[in-house]
C-alpha positions in Angstrom: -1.7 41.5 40.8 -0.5 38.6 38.9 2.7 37.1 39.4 3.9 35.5 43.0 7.6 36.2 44.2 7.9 32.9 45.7 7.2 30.9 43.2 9.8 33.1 40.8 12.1 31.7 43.7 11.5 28.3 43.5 12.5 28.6 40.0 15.6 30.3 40.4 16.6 27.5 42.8 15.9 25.0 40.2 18.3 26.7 37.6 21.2 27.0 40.0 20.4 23.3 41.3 20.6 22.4 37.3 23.5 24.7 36.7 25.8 23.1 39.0 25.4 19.8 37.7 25.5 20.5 34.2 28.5 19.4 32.6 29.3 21.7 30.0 30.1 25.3 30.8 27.9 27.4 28.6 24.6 25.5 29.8 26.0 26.3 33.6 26.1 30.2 32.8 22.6 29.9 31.0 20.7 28.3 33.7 23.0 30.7 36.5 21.3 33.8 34.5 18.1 32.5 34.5 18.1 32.3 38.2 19.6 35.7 38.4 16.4 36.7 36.2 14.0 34.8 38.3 15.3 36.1 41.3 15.6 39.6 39.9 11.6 39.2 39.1 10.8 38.1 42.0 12.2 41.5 43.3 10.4 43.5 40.9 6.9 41.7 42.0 7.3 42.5 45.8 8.3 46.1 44.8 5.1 46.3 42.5 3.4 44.4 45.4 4.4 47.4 48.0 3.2 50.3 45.3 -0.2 49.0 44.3 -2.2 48.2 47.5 -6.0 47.8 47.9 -7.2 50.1 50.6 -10.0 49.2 53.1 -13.6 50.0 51.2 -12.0 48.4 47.9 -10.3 51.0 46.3 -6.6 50.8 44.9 -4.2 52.7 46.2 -1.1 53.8 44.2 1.3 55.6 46.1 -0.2 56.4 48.7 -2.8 57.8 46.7 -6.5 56.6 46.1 -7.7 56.1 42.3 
């Protein structure tokens, strides 16, 4: 699965650490929401992570299911 949580981290660090040195307000709440969508990504990834899981001979797993 495409996509890796940590690095979605890394980003959102990056915007807050930009965020609280911009000087002018509106460019501190835009780079605050992009971490909070970064961050909110990376959650999505590790749940999407958990859900699809590749079982022992190879197969994918979904739920607990094999497809």
């Amino acid at each position: 699965m495409p996509g890796d949580p940590k690095q979605c981290r890394e980003h959102a660090k990056r915007c807050l650490e930009i965020a609280a040195t911009s000087p002018s307000i509106v460019t501190k709440a835009k780079f605050e929401e992009l971490a909070r969508t970064w961050a909110r990504l990376a959650m999505d990834l590790e749940h999407a992570q958990r859900l699809v899981e590749v079982d022992l001979y190879g197969r994918v797993a979904l739920l607990g299911t094999v497809v």
